[in-house]
C-alpha positions as CSV (number, residue, x, y, z in Angstrom):
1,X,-11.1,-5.2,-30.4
2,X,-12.7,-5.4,-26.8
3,X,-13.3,-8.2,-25.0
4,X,-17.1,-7.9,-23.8
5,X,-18.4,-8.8,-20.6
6,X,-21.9,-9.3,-19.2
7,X,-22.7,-6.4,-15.9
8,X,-25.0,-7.0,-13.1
9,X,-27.8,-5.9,-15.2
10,X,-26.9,-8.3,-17.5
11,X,-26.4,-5.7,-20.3
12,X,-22.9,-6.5,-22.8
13,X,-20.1,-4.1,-21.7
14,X,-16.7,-3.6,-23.2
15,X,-13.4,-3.7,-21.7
16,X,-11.0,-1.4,-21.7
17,X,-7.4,-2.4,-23.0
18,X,-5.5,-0.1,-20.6
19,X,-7.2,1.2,-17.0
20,X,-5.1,3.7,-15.2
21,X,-6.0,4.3,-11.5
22,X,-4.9,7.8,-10.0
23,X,-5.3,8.2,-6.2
24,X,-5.9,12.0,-5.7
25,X,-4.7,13.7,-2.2
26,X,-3.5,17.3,-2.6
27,X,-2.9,17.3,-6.6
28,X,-5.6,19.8,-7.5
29,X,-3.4,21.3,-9.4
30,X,-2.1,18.8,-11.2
31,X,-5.1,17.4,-12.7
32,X,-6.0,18.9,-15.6
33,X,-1.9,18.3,-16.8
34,X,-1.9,14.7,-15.6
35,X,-5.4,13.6,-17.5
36,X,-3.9,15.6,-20.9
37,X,-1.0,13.7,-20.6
38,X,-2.4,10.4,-19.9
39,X,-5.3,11.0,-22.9
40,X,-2.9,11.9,-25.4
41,X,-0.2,8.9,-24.1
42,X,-2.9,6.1,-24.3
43,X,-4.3,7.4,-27.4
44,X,-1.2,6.2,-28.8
45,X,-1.4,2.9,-27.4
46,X,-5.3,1.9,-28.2
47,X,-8.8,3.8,-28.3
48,X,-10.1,1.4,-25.6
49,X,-8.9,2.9,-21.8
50,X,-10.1,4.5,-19.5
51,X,-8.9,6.7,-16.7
52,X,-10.0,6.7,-13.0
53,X,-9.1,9.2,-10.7
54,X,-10.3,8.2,-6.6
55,X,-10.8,11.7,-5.0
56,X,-9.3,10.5,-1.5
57,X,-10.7,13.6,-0.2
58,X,-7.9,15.9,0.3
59,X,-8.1,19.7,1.9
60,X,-7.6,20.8,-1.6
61,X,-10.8,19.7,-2.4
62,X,-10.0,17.9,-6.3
63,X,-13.7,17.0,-6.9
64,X,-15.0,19.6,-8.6
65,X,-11.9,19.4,-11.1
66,X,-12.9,15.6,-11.6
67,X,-16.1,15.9,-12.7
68,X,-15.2,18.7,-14.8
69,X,-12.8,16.0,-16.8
70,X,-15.2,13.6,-16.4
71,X,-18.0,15.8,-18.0
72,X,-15.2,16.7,-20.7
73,X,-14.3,13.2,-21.8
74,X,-16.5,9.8,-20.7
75,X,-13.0,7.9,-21.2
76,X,-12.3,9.7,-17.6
77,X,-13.8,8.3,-14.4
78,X,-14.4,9.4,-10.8
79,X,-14.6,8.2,-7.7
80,X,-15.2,10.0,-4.6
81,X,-14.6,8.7,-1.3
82,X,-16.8,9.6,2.2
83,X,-13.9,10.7,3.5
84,X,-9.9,10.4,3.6
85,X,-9.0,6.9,3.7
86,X,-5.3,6.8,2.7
87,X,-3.3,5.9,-0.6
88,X,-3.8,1.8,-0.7
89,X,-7.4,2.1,0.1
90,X,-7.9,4.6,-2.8
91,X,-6.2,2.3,-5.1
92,X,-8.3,-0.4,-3.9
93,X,-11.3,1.7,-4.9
94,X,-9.9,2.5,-8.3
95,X,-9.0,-1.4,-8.8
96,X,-12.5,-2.4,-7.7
97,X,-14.3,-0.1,-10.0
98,X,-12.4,-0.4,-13.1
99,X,-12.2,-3.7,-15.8
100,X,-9.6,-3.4,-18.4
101,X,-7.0,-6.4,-19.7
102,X,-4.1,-4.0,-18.2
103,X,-4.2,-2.3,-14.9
104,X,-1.4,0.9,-14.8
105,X,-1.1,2.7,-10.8
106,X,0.6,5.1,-10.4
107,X,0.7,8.8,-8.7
108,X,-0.9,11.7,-9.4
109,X,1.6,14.5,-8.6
110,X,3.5,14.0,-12.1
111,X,6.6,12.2,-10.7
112,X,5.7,9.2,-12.1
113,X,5.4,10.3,-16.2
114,X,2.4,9.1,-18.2
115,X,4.8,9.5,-21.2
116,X,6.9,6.0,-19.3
117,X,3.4,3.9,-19.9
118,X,3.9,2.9,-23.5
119,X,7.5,1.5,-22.0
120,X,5.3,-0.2,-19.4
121,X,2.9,-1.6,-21.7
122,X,5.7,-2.9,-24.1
123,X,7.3,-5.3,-21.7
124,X,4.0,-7.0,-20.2
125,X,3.6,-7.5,-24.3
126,X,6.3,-9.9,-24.2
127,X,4.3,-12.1,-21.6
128,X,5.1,-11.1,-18.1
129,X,1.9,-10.4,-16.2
130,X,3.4,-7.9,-14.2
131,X,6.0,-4.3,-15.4
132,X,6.8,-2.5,-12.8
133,X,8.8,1.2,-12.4
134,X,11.8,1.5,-10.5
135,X,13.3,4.5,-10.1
136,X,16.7,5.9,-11.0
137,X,18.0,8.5,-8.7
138,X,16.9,11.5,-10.0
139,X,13.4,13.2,-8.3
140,X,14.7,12.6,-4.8
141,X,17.1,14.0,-2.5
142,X,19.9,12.5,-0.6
143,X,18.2,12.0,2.5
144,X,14.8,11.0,0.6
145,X,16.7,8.6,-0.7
146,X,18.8,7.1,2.2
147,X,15.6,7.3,4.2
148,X,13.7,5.4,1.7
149,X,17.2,2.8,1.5
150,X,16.6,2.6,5.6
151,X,12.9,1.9,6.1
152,X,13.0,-0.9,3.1
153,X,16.0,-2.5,4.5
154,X,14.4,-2.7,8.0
155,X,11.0,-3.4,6.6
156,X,12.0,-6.5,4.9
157,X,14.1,-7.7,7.9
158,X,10.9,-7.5,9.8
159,X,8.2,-8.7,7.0
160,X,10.3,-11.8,6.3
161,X,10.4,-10.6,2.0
162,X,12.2,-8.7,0.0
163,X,11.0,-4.6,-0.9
164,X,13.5,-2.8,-2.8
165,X,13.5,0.8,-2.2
166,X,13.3,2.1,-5.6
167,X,10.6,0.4,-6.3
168,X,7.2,2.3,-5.6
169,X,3.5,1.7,-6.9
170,X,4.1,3.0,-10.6
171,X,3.5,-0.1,-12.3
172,X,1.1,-2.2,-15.1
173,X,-0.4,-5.9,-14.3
174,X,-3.0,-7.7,-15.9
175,X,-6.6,-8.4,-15.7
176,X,-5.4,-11.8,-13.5
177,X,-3.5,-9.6,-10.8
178,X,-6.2,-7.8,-10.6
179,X,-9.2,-10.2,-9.9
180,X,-6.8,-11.5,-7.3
181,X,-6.2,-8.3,-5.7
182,X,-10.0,-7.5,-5.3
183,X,-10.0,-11.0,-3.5
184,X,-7.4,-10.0,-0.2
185,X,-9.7,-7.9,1.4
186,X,-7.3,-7.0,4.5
187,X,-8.2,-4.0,6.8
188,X,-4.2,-3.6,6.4
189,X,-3.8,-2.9,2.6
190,X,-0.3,-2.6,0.3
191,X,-0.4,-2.7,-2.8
192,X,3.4,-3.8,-3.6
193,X,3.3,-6.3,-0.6
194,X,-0.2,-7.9,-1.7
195,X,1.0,-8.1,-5.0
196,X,4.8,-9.7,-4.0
197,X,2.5,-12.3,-2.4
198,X,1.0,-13.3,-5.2
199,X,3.9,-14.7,-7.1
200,X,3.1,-13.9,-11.0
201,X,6.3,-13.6,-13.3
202,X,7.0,-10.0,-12.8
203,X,9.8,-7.8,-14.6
204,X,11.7,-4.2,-14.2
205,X,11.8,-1.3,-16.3
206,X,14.2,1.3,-15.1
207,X,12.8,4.7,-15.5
208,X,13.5,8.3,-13.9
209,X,12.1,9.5,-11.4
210,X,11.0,13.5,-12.4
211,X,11.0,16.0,-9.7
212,X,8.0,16.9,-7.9
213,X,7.0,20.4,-9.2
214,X,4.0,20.9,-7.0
215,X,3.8,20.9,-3.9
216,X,5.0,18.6,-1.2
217,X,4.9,14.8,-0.2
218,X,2.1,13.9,1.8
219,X,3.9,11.0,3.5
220,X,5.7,12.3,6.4
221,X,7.8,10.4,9.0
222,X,5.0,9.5,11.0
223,X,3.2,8.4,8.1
224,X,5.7,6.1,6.6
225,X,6.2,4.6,10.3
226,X,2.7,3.7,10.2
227,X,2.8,2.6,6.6
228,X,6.2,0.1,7.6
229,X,4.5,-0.7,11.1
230,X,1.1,-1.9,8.8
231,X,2.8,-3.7,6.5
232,X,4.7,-5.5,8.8
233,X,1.6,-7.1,11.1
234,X,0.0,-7.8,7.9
235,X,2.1,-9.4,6.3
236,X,4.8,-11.1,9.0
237,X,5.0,-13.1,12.2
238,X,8.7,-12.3,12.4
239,X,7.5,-10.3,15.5
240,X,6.0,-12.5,17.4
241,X,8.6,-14.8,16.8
242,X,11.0,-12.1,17.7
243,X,9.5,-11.6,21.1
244,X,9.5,-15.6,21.8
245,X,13.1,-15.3,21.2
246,X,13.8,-12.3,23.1
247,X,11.8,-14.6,26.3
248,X,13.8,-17.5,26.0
249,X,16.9,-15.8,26.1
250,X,15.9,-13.4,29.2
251,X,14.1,-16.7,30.8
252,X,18.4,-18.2,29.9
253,X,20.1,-15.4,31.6
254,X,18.0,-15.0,34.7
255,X,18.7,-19.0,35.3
256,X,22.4,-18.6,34.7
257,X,22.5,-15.5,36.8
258,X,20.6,-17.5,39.5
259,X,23.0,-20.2,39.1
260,X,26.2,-18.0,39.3
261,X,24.4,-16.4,42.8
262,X,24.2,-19.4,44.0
263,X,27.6,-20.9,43.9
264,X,29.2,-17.3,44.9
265,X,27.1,-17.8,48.0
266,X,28.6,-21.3,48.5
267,X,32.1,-20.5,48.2
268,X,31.2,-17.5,50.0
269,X,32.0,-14.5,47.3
270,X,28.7,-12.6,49.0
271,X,29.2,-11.0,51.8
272,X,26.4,-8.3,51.6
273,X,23.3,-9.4,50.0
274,X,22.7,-6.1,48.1
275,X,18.8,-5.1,46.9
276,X,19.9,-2.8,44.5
277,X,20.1,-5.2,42.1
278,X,17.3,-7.7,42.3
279,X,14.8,-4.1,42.1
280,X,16.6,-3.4,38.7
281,X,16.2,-6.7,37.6
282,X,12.5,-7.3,38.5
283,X,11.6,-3.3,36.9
284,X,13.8,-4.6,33.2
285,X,12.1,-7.7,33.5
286,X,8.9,-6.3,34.1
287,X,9.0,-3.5,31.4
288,X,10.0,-6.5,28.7
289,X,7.2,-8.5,29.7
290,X,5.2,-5.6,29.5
291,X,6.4,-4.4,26.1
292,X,6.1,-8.1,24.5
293,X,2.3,-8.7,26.1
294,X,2.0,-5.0,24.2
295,X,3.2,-6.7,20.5
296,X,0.9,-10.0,21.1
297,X,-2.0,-7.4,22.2
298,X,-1.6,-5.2,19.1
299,X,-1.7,-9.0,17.2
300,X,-4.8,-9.2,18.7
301,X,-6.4,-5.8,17.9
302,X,-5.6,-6.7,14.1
303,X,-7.1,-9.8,14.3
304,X,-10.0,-8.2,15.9
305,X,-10.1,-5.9,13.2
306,X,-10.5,-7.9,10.3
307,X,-13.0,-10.2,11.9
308,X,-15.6,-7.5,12.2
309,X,-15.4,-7.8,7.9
310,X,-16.2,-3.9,7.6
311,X,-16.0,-2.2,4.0
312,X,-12.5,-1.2,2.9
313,X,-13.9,2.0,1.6
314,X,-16.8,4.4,1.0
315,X,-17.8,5.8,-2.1
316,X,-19.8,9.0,-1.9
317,X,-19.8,10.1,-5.6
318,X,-19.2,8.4,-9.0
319,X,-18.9,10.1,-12.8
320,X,-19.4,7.6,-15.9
321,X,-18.8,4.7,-13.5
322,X,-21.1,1.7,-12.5
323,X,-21.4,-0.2,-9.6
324,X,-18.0,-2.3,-8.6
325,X,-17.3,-5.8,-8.3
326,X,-16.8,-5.6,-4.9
327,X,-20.1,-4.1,-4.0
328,X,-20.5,-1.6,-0.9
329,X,-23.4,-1.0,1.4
330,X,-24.2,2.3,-0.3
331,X,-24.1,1.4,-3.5
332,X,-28.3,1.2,-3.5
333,X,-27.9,5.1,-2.7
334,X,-25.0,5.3,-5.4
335,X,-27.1,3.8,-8.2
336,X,-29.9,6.4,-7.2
337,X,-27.8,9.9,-7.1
């Protein structure tokens, strides 16, 4: 049976056992496959779920496909954004919007298999509050892969915590996680990393990882160097700390240097004072000094950023959705449309 809560309005609503949040960007094509899959997988699993899909506004324009599912089946929600906001941010949306006891993420271009939910579903049963999906090696290539092992393995040199690279968003938490998700409201989101944070008892379930038969990744190089580069001033000082360090030990070696120059001139080991030198020393020193006021500036422009508090998201368009809990400045105009 559902547990009922009390809206806004103050009118009895019932919560879903199961909400599965889909971020869309370039999976058109997908859609109608992934919602049959996911309907006829939860159905299995309980009567009460729903499925939201966040239209993060890809070329491929996906939202005339949503509100055809939505129109089709009430169980499936939408969620348009104003604009393309990235892959975390959609997720927030989704997580924002939706209330169920279990939360599921996950992908929408089919590598992640609805059929691996029930698997999901069945662990967090035995009462972890947290299942997530890591990946066996299939769905990848080699150099996916070994890229994937690299940016992980610097990633949680730099962010101070563990990330294992087989690990991605696929995953189910509870109603708890959740409600302190929507709480970190960080202009730099990750969902994995916000989550790590947290500390709730959290298990594996190995699954594979089934090749991508659409289309092509949307996270290039430059995109996962921004995601690392994010998640990394968000999460870790190890930079700054790095850059103290890397001060100290140029502020060490300049003083021995000076020392050794000053004893060769004693004993008379410098016969030609040479300029060569000193102009190389005062350009590395400079571009360091430059390069670490750089870091501490970028600090800053974060810190900036989340002080002007602006909205994570914006939602143009919903289908068979209410206002969320985390309310936006155009939800007035949402509850009009």
């Amino acid at each position: 049976m559902n547990e009922i809560n009390i809206n806004r309005q103050g009118r009895r609503e019932a919560r879903d056992e199961i909400a599965v949040i889909v971020p869309v960007y370039m999976g058109a094509e997908v859609l109608r496959e992934l919602s049959a899959r996911l309907v006829a997988t939860l159905q299995s699993i309980t009567s009460d779920f729903s499925i939201v899909l966040v239209d993060d506004r890809a070329p491929d324009n996906a939202w005339p496909i949503i509100a055809e599912l939505c129109t089709g089946d009430p169980r499936i929600k939408g969620i348009q954004l104003s604009r393309n906001f990235g892959q975390h941010y959609a997720l927030t949306a989704g997580i924002d919007y939706a209330d169920a006891r279990w939360y599921v993420v996950m992908d929408c271009d089919l590598q992640d298999a609805p059929e691996d939910i029930p698997r999901l579903y069945a662990k967090v049963l035995e009462g972890f509050d947290m299942a997530i999906a890591t990946r066996r090696k299939e769905g990848h290539g080699v150099i996916k892969r070994i890229g994937s092992r690299l940016f992980y393995t610097t990633f949680s040199m730099l962010a101070g915590f563990d990330m294992d690279w087989t690990i991605g968003n696929f995953r189910i938490f509870s109603s708890q996680i959740a409600a302190g998700f929507r709480d970190m409201r960080e202009q730099m989101r990750c969902l994995p990393a916000s989550f790590s944070i947290m500390g709730f008892e959290a298990t594996e379930v190995e699954i594979p990882h089934h090749p991508r038969t659409y289309g092509e990744s949307s996270y290039t190089l430059k995109k996962l160097v921004k995601l690392g580069s994010t998640m990394v001033l968000a999460h870790s000082q190890i930079p700054l700390r790095l850059v103290m360090v890397s001060g100290f030990v140029i502020a060490a070696v300049a003083m021995l240097a000076g020392l050794g120059i000053a004893i060769a001139h004693v004993y008379g080991f410098v016969q030609v004072p040479g300029y060569t030198s000193l102009i190389v020393a005062i350009i590395a020193i400079g571009g360091v000094q430059i390069f670490m006021t750089g870091v501490v500036g970028i600090y800053v422009g974060k810190c900036l950023d989340e002080a002007k508090r602006r909205p994570l998201y914006f939602v143009r368009d919903l289908r068979n959705l209410t206002l969320s809990r985390n309310r936006n400045e155009n939800a007035d105009f949402l509850q009009q449309r």
